[in-house]
MDTraj code that builds the backbone (N, CA, C; nanometers):
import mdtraj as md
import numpy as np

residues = "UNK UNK UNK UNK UNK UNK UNK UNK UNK UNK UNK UNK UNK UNK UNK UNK UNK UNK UNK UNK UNK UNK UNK UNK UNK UNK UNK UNK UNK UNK UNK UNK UNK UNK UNK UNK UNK UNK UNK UNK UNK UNK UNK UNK UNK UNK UNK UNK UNK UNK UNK UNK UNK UNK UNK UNK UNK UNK UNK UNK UNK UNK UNK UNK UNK UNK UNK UNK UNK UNK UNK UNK UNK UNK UNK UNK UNK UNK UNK UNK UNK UNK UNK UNK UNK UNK UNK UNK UNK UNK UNK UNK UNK UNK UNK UNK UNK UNK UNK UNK UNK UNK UNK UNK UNK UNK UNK UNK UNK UNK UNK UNK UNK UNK UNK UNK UNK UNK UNK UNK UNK UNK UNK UNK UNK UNK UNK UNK UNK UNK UNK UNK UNK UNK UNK UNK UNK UNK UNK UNK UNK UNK UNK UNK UNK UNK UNK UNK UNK UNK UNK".split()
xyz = np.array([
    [1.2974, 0.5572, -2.6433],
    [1.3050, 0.5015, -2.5093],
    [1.2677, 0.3531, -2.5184],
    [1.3286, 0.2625, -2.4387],
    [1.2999, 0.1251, -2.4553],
    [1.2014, 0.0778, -2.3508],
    [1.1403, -0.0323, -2.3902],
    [0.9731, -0.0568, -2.3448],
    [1.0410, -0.0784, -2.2092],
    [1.1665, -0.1752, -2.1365],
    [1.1797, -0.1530, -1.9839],
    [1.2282, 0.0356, -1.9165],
    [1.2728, 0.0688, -2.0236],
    [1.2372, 0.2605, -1.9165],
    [1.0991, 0.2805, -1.9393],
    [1.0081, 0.2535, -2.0142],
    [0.8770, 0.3040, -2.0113],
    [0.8375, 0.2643, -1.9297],
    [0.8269, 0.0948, -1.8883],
    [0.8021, 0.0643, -1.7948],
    [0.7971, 0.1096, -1.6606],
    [0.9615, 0.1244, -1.6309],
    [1.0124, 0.1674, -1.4995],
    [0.9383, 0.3245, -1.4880],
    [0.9337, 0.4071, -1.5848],
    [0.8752, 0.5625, -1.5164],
    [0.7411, 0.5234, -1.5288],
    [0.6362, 0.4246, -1.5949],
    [0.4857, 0.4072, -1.5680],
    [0.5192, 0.3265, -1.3828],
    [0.5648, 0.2651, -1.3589],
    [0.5851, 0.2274, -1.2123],
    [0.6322, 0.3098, -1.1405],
    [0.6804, 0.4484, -1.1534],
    [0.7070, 0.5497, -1.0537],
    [0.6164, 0.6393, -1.0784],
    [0.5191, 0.6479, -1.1819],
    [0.4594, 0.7488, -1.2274],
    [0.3277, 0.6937, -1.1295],
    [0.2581, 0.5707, -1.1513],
    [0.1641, 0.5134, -1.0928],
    [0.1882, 0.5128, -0.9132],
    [0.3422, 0.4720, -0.8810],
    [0.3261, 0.4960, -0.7573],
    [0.2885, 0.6375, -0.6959],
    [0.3556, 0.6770, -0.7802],
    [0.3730, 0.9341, -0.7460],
    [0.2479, 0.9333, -0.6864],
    [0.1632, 0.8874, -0.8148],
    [0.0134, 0.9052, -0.8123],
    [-0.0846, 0.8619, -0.6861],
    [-0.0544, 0.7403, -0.6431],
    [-0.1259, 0.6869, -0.5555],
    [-0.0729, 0.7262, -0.4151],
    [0.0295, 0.7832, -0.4132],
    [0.0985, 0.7880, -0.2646],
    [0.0022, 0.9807, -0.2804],
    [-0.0077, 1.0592, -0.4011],
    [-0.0647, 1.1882, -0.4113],
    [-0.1982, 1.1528, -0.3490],
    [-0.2654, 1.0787, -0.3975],
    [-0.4466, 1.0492, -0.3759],
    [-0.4832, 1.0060, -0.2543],
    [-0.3570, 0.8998, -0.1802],
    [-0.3330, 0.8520, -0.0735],
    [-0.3711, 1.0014, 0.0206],
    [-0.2599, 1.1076, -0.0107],
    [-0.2191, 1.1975, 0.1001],
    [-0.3743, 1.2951, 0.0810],
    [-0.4213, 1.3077, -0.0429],
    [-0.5557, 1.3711, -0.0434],
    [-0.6499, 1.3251, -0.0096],
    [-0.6790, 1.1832, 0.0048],
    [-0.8007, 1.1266, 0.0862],
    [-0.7917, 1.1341, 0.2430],
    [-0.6557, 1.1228, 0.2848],
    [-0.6201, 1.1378, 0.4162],
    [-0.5758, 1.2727, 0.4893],
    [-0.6195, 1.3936, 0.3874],
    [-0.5621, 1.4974, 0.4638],
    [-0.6083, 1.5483, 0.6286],
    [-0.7312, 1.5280, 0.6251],
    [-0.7831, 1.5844, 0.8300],
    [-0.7729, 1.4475, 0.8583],
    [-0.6984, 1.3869, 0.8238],
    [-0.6942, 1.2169, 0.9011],
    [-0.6749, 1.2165, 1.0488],
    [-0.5723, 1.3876, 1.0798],
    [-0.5445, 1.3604, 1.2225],
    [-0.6737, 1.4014, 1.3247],
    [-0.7617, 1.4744, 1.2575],
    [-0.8841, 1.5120, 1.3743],
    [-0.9128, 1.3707, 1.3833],
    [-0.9486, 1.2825, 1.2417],
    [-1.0737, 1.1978, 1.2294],
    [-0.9871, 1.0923, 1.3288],
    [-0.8844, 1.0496, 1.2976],
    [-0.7640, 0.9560, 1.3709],
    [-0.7920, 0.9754, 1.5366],
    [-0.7640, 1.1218, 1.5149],
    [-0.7592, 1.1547, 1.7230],
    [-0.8683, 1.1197, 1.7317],
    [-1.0059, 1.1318, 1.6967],
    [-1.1090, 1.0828, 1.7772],
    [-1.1637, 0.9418, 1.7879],
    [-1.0817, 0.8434, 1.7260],
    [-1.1200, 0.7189, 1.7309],
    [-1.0369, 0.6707, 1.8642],
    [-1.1346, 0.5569, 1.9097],
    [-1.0667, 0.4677, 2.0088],
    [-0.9726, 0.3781, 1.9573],
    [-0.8344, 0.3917, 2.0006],
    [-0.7486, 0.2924, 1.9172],
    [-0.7017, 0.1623, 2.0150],
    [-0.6118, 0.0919, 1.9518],
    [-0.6114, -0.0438, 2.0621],
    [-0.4010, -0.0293, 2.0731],
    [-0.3926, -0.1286, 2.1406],
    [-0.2656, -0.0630, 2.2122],
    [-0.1745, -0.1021, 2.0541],
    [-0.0669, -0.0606, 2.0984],
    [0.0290, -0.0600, 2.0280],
    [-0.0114, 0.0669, 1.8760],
    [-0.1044, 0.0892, 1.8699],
    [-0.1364, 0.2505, 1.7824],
    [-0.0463, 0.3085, 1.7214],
    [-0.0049, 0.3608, 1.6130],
    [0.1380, 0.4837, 1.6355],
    [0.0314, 0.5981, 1.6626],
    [0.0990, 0.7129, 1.7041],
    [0.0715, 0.8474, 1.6449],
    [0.0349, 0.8296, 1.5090],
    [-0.0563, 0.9193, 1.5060],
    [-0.0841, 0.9909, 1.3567],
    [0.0554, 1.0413, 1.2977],
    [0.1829, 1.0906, 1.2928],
    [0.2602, 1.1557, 1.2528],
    [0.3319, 1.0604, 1.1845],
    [0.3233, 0.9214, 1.3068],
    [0.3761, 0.8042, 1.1652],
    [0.3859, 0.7464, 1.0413],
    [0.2588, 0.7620, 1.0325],
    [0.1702, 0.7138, 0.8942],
    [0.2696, 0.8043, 0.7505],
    [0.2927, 0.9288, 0.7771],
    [0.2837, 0.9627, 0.6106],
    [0.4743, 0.9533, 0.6270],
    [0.5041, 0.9016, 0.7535],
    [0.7003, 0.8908, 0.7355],
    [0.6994, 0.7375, 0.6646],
    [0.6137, 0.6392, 0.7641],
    [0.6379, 0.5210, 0.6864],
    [0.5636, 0.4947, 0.5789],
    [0.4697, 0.5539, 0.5362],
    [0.4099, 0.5369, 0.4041],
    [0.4774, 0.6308, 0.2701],
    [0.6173, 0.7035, 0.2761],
    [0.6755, 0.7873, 0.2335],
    [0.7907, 0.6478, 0.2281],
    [0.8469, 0.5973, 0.2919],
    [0.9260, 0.4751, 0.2569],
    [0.8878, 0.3294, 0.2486],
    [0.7594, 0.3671, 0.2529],
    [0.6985, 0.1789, 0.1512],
    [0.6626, 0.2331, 0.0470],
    [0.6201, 0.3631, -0.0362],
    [0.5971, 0.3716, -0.1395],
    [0.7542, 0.3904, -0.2208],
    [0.8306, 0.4277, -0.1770],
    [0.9829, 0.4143, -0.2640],
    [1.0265, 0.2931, -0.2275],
    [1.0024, 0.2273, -0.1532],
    [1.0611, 0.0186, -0.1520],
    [0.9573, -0.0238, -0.2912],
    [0.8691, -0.0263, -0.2687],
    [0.8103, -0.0613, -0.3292],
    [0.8211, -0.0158, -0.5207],
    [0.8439, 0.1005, -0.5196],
    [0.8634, 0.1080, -0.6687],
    [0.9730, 0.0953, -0.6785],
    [1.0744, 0.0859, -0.5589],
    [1.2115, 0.0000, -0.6488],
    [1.2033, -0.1159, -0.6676],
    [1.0943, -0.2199, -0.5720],
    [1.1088, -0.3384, -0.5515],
    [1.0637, -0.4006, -0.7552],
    [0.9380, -0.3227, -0.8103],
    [0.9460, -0.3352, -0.8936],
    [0.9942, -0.2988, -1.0240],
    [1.0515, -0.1925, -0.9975],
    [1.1821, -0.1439, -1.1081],
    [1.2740, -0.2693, -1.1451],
    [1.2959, -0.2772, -0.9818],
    [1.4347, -0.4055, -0.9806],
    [1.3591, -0.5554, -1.0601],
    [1.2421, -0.5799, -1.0281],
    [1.1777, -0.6751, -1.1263],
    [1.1547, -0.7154, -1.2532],
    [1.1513, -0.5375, -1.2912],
    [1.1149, -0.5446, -1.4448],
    [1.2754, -0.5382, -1.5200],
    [1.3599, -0.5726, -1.5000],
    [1.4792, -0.6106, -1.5279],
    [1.4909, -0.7361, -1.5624],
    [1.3889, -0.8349, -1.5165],
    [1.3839, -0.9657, -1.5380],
    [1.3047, -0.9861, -1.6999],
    [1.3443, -1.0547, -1.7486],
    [1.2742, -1.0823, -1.8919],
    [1.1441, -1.1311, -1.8927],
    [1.1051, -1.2096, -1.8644],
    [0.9406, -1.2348, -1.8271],
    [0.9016, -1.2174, -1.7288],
    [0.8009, -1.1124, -1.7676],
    [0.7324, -1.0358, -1.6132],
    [0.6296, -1.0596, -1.5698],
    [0.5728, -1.1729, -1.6799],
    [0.4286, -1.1954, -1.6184],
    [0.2865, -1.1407, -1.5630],
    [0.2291, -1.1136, -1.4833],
    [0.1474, -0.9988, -1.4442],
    [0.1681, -0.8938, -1.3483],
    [0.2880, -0.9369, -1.3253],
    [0.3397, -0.8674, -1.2095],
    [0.2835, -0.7038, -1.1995],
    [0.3329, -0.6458, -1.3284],
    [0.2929, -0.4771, -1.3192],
    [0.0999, -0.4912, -1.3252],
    [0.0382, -0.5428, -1.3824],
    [-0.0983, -0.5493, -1.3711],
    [-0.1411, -0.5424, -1.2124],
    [-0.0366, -0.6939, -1.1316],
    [-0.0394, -0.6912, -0.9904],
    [-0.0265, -0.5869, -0.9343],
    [0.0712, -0.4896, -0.9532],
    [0.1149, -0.3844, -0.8715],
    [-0.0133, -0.2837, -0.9070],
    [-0.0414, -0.2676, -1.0244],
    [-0.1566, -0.1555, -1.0642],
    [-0.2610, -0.1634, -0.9632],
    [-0.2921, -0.3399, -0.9632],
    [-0.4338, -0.3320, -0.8916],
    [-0.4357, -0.2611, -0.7362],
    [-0.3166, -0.3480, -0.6613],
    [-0.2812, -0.3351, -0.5478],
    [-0.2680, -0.1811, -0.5324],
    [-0.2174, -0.0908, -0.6212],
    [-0.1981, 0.0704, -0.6312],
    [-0.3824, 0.0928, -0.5866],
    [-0.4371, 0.0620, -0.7188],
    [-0.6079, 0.1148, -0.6898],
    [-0.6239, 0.0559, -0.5329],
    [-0.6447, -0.0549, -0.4577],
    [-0.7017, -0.0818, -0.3511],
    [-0.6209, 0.0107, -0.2482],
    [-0.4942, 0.0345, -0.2889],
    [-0.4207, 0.1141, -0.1526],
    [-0.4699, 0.2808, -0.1852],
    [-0.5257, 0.3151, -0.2612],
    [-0.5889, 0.4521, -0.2927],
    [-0.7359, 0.4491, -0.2847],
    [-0.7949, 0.3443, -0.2451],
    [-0.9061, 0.3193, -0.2260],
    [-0.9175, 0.2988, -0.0575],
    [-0.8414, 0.2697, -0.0271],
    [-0.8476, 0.2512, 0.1086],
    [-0.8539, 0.3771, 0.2113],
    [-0.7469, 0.4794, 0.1851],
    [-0.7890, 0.6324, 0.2594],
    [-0.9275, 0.6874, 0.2602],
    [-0.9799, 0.6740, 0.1350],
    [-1.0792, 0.7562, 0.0552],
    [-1.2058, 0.6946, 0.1329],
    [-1.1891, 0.5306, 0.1488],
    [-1.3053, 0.4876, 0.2462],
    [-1.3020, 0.4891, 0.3942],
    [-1.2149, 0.4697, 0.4813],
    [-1.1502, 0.5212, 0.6068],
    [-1.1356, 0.6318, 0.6418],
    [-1.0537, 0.7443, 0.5676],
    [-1.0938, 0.9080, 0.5924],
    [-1.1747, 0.9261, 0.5595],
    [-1.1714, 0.9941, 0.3994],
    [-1.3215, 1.0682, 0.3789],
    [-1.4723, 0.9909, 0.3647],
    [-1.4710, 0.9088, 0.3855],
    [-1.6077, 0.8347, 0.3795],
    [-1.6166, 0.7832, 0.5594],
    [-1.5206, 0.7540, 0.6039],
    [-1.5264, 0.6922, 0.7518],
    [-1.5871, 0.5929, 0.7555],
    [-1.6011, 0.5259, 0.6594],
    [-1.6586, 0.3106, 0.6666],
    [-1.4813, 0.2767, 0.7112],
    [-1.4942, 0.2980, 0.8187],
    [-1.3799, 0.1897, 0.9366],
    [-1.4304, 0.0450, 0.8923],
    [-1.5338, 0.0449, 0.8955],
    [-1.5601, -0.1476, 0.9109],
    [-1.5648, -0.2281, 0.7524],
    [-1.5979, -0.1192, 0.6335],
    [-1.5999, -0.1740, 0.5476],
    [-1.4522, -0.1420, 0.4935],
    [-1.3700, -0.0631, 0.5599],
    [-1.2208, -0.0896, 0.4998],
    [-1.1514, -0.1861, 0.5263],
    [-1.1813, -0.2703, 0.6380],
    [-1.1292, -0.3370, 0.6586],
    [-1.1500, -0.4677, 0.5386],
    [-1.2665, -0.5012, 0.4874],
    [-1.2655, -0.5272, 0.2776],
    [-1.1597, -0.5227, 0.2086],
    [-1.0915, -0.3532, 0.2460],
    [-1.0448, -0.3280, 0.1571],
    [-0.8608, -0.4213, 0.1711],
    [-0.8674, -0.3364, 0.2811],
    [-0.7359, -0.4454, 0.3021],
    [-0.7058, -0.5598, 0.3161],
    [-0.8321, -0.6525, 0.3527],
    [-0.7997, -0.8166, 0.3155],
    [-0.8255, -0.8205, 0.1092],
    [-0.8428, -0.7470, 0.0653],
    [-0.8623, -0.7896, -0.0959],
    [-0.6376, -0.6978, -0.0934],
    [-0.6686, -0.5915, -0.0215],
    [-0.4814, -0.5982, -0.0823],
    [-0.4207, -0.6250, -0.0399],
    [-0.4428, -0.7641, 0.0958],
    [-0.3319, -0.8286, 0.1228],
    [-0.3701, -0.9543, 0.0063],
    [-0.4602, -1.0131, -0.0436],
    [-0.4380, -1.1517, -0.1603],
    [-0.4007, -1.0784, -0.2589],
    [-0.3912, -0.9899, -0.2791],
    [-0.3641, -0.9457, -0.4590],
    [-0.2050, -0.9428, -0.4018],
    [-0.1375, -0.8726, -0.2513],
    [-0.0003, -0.9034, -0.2536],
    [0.0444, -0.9894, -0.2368],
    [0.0013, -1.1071, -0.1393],
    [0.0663, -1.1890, -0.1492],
    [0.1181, -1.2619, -0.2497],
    [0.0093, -1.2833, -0.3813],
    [-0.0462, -1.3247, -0.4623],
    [0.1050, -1.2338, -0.5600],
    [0.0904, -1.0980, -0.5554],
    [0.2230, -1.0624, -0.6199],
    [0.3694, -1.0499, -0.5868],
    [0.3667, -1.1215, -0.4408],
    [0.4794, -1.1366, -0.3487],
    [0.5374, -1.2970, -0.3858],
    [0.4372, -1.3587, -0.4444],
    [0.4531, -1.4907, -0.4796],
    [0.5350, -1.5216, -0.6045],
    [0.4857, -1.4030, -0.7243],
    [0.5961, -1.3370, -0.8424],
    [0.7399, -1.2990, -0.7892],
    [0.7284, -1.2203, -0.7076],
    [0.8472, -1.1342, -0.7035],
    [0.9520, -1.2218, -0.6351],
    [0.9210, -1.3139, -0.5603],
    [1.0420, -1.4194, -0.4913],
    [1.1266, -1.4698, -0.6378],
    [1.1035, -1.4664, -0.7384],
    [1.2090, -1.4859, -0.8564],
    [1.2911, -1.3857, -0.8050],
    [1.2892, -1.2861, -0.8082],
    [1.3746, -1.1889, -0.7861],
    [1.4460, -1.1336, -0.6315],
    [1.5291, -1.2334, -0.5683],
    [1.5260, -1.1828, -0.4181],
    [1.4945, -1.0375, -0.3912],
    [1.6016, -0.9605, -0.4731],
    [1.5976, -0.8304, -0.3923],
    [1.4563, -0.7759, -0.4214],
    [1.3761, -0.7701, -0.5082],
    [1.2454, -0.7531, -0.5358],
    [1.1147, -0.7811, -0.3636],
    [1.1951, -0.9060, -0.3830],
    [1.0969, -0.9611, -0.2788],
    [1.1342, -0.9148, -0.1313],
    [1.2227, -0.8818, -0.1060],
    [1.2908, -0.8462, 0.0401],
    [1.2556, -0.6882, 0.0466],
    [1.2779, -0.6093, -0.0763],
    [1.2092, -0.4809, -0.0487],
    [1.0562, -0.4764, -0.0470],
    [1.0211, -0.5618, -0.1370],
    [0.8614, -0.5537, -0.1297],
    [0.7876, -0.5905, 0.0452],
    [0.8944, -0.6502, 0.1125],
    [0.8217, -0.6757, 0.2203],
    [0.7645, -0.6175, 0.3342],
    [0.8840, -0.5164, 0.3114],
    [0.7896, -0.4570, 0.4821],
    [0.6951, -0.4271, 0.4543],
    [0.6394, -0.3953, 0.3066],
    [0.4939, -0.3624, 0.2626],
    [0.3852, -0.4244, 0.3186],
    [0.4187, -0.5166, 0.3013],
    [0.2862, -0.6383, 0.3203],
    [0.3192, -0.6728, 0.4825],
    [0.4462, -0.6302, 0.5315],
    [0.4315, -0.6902, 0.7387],
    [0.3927, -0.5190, 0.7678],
    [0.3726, -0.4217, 0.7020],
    [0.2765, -0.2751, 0.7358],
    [0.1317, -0.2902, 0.7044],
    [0.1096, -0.4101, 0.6188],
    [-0.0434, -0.4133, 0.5623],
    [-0.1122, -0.5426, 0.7039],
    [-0.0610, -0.6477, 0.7357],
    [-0.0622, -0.6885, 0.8570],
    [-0.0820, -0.6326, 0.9688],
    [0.0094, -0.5176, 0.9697],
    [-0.0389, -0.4331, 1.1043],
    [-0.1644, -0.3543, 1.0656],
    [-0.1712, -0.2986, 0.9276],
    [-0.3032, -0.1855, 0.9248],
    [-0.4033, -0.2479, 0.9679],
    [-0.3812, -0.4097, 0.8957],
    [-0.5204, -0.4699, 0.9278],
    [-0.5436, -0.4751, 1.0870],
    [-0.4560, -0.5658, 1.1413],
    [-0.4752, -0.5361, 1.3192],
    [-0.5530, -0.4323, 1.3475],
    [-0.4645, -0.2912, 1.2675],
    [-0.5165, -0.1226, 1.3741],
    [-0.6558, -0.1444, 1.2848],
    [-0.7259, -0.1646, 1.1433],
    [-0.8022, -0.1589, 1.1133],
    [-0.9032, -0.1973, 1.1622],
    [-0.8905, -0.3712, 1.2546],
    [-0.9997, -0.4729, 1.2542],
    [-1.0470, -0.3999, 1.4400],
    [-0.9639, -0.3301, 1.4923],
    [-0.9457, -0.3066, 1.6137],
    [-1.0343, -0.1879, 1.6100],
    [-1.0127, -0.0987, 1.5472],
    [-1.0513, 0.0651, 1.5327],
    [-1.2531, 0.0201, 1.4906],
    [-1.2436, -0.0042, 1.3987],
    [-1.3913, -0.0988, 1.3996],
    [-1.4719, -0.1623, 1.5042],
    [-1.3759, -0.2606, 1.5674],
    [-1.4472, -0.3503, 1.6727],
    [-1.4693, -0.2316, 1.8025],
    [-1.3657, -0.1295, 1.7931],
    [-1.3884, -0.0297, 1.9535],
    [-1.4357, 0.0884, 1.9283],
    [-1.4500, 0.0973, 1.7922],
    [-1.5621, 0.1970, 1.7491],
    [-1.7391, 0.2020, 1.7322],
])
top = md.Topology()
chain = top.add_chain()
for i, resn in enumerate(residues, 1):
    res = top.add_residue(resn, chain, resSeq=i)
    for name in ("N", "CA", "C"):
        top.add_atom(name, md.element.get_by_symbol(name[0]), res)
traj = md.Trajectory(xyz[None], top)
C-alpha cells in the first residue's frame, strides 16, 4: 500500500474514531441538553448528531482531497490535534458538565482550525469542504458561551 492510501485510511480511521467517542461522551446529552437554559436560535437536540454526521465526512474528505497534494506539511498533525479537542469537548460538556470550561475547549479548536484552514486554502476544494466545519464551530461557540452565561 502506498504511504498516500495509508494516509487517507489513518484520516478516516482517526475521524471513525472521534465522531465514535464524540457519540459516547454525548450519549444522555438529550436529558442533560433539555435541562439547560438555551438562548434563541438553539437547534433541537436531534440536530446535533445529523449535522455532526456530515461535518465529520466533509471533513475527512476535505483532507483526503489534501493529502493528494505533495507537501503536506502539518496539516494531518493539524487535523489529529483538532480530532483530540473535538473528542474532548463532549466528554467535558456531557459527561463532566463544565459548560463554562468548554467553552476553553472550543476557542483552542477554533486556532488550531483556523490555523489548519490557513494550510488547506492551497487546496480550494479542501478548503471549501473544510468550512462549514469551522462556521458550525462559530455557532457551538455562540450556543456554548450562551448556555454558560444562562446557566
Amino acid at each position: 500500500m502506498s504511504e498516500k492510501n495509508k494516509k487517507r485510511w489513518k484520516v478516516i480511521g482517526v475521524t471513525a474514531l472521534t465522531a465514535v467517542l464524540g457519540g459516547l461522551f454525548s450519549m444522555n446529552s438529550s436529558e442533560f441538553y433539555g435541562t439547560l437554559v438555551k438562548p434563541p436560535f438553539a437547534p433541537p437536540s436531534w440536530v446535533f448528531p445529523v449535522v455532526w454526521g456530515v461535518l465529520y465526512v466533509l471533513m475527512a474528505i476535505s483532507l483526503i482531497v489534501y493529502l493528494n497534494k505533495e507537501e503536506q506539511g502539518n496539516v494531518f498533525t493539524l487535523y489529529v490535534v483538532n480530532l483530540v479537542l473535538n473528542a474532548l469537548w463532549p466528554l467535558f460538556f456531557f459527561s463532566f458538565e463544565m459548560i463554562c470550561f468548554s467553552v476553553f475547549i472550543l476557542l483552542a479548536l477554533l486556532v488550531v482550525n483556523f490555523i489548519l484552514l490557513g494550510d488547506l486554502k492551497e487546496v480550494k476544494a479542501s478548503f471549501y469542504l473544510y468550512l462549514p466545519y469551522i462556521i458550525w464551530q462559530v455557532f457551538a461557540l455562540y450556543l456554548n458561551i450562551s448556555v454558560c452565561l444562562l446557566n
